[in-house]
One Martini backbone bead per residue (centre of mass of N, CA, C, O) as a GRO file, in nm:
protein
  182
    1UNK     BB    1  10.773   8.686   8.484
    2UNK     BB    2  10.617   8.874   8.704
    3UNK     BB    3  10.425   8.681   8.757
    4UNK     BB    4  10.573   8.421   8.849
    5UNK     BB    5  10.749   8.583   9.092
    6UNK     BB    6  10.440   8.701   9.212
    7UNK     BB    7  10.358   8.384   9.288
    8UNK     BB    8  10.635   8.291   9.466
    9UNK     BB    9  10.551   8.523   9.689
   10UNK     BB   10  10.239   8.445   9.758
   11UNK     BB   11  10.339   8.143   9.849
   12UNK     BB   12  10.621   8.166  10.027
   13UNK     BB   13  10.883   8.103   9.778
   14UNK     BB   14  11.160   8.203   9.852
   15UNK     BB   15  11.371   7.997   9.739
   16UNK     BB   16  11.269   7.991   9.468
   17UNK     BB   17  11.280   8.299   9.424
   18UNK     BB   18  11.605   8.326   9.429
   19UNK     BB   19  11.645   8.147   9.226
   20UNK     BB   20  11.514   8.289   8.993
   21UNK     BB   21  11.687   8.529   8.983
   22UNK     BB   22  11.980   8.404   8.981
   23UNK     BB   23  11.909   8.315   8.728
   24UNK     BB   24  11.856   8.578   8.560
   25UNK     BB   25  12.132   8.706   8.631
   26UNK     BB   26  12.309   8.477   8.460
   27UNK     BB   27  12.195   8.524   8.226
   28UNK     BB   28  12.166   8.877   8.195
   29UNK     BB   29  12.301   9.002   8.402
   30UNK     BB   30  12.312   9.305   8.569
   31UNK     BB   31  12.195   9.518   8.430
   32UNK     BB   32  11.992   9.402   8.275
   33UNK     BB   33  11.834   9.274   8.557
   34UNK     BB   34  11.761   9.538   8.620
   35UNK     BB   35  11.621   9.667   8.393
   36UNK     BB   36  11.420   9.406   8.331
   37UNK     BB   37  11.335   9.296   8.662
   38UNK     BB   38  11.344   9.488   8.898
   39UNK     BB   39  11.199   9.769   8.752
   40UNK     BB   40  10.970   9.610   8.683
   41UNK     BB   41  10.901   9.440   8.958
   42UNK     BB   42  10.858   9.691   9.145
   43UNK     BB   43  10.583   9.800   9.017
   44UNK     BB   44  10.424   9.553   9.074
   45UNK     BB   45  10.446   9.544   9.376
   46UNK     BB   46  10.334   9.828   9.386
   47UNK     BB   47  10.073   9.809   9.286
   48UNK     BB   48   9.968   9.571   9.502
   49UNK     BB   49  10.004   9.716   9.749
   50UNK     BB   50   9.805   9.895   9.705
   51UNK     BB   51   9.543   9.715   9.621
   52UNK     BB   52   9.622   9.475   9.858
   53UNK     BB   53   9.731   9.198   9.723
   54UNK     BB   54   9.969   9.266   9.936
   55UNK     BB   55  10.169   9.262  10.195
   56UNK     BB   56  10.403   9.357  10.394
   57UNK     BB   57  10.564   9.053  10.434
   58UNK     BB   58  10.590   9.026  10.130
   59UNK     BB   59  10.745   9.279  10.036
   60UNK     BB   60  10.984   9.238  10.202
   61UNK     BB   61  11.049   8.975  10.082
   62UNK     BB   62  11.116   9.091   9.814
   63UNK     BB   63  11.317   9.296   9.884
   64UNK     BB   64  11.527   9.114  10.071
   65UNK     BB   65  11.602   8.908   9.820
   66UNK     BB   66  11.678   9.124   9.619
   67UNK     BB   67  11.930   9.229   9.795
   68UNK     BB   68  12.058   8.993   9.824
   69UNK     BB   69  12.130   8.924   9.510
   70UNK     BB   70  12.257   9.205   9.429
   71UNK     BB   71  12.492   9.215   9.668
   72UNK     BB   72  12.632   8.964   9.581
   73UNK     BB   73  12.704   9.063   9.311
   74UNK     BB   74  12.857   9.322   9.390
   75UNK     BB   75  13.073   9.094   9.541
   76UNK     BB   76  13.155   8.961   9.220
   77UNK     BB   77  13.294   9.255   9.163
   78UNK     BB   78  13.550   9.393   9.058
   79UNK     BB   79  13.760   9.559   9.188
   80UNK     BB   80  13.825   9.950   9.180
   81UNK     BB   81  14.003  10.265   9.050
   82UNK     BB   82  13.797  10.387   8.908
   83UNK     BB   83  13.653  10.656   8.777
   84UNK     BB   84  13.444  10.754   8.958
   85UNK     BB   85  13.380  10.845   9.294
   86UNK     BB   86  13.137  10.680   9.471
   87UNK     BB   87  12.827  10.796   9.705
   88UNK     BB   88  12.599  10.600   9.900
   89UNK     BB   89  12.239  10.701   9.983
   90UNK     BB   90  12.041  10.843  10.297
   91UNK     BB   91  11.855  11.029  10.395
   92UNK     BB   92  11.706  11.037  10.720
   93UNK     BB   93  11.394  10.995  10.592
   94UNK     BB   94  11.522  10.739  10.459
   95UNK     BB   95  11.484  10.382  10.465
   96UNK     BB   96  11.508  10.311  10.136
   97UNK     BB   97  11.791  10.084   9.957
   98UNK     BB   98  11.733   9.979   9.661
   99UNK     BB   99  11.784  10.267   9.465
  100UNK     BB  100  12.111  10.247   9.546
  101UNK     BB  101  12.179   9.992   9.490
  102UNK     BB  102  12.133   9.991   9.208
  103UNK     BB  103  12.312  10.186   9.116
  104UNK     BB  104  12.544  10.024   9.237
  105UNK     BB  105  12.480   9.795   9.012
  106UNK     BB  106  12.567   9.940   8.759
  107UNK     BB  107  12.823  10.103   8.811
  108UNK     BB  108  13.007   9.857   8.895
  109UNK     BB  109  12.976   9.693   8.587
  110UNK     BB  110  13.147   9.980   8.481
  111UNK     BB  111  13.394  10.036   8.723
  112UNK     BB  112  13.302  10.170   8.960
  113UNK     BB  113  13.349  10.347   9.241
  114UNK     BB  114  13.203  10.201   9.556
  115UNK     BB  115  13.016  10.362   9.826
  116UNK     BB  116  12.836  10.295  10.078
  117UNK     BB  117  12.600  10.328  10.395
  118UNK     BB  118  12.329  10.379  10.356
  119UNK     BB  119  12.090  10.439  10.575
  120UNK     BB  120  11.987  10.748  10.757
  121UNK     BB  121  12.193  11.047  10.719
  122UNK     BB  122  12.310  11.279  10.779
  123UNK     BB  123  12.433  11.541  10.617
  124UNK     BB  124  12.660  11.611  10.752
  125UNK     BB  125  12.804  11.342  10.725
  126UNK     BB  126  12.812  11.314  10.475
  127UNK     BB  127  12.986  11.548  10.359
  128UNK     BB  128  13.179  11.484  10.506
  129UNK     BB  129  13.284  11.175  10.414
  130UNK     BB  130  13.311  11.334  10.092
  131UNK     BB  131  13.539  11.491  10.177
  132UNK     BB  132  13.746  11.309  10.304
  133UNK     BB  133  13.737  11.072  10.024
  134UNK     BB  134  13.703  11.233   9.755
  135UNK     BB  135  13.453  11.270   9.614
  136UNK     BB  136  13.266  11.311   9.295
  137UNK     BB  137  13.013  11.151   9.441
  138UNK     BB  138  12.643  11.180   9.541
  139UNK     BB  139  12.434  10.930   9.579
  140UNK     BB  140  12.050  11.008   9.589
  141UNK     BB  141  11.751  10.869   9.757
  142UNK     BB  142  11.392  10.856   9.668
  143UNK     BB  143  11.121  10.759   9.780
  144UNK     BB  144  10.778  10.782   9.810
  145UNK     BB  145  10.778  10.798  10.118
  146UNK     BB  146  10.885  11.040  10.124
  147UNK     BB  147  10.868  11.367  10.205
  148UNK     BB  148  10.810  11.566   9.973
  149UNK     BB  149  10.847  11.874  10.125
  150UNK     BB  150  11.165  11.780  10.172
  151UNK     BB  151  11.351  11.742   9.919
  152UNK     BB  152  11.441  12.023   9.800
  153UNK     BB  153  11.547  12.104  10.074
  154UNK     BB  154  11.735  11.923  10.115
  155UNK     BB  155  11.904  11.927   9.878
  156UNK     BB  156  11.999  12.227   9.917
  157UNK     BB  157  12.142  12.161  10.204
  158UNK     BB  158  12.362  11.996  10.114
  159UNK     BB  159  12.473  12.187   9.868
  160UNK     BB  160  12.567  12.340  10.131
  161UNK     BB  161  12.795  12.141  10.222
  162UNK     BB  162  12.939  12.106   9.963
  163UNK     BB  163  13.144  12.098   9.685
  164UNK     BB  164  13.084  12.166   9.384
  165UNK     BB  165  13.301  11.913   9.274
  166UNK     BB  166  13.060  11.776   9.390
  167UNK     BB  167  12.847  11.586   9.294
  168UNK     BB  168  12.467  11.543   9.247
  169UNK     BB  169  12.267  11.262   9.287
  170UNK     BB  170  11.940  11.224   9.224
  171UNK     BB  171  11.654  10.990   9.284
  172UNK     BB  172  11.339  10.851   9.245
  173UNK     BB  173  10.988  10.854   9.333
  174UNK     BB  174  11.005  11.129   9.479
  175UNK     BB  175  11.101  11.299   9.178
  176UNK     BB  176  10.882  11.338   9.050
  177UNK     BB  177  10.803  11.617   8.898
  178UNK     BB  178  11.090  11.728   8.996
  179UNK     BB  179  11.249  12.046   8.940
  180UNK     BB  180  11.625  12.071   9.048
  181UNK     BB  181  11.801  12.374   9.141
  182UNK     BB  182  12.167  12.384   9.248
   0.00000   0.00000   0.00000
């Protein structure tokens, strides 16, 4: 599968490669389509870009297809007033917003109130947005790009604008290896 979408993106056949998604995306549902193809396609992805095997322009085609589709199913999911409200971000240095994305179809599907803000929100911000929404929950997302020696630092500043009652996820490829207690 991965092969073959990958081959639809390296020969810029975006039109085919987007009905493959959402082909895939009615088959297997969304929760399925993120776990099944999107996360094992990430890595595909990740891994050719590094050994220079695609392009920028080809990785940008394949991120914004992907956000496409997602977006899409997204706004196809029942608005939900089912608790926790979840608050979706990115620190002011991470401007790749597919990881917060995923969490947010993962969690649409299973009825959860989610609001996006998008990428690169000062922390002071986030923090009132999620204070005045009165939010259960704020998700941060942090890619491999994000620059590691900023994630544990910028962390413990978020944690100490917001009230303890506000959970905070954090997750993405700049967390690997990385334990923090907050």
């Amino acid at each position: 599968l991965c092969s073959s979408l990958l081959k639809l993106l390296r020969m810029h056949r975006s039109h085919e490669l987007r009905e493959n998604l959402n082909r895939i995306l009615v088959r297997d549902g969304l929760q399925k389509f993120i776990t099944d193809t999107v996360v094992p396609m990430n890595g595909v992805i990740g891994d050719a870009w590094i050994r220079g095997d695609l392009s920028v322009p080809e990785e940008h085609l394949y991120t914004e297809q992907i956000q496409n589709v997602i977006r899409h199913a997204i706004q196809l999911q029942p608005a939900s007033s089912q608790l926790p409200r979840l608050l979706l971000t990115t620190f002011p240095d991470e401007e790749h917003c597919l990881g917060i994305l995923m969490v947010e179809a993962m969690c649409v599907a299973e009825g959860v109130q989610c609001t996006s803000l998008g990428t690169r929100i000062p922390l002071n911000d986030i923090a009132q947005y999620a204070m005045d929404g009165q939010y259960d929950v704020v998700a941060v997302s942090f890619s491999a790009a994000y620059p590691s020696r900023n994630v544990v630092k910028d962390l413990r500043q978020f944690r100490q604008r917001v009230p303890e009652q506000i959970t905070i996820w954090a997750g993405g490829a700049g967390l690997q290896q990385k334990r923090i207690n907050l």
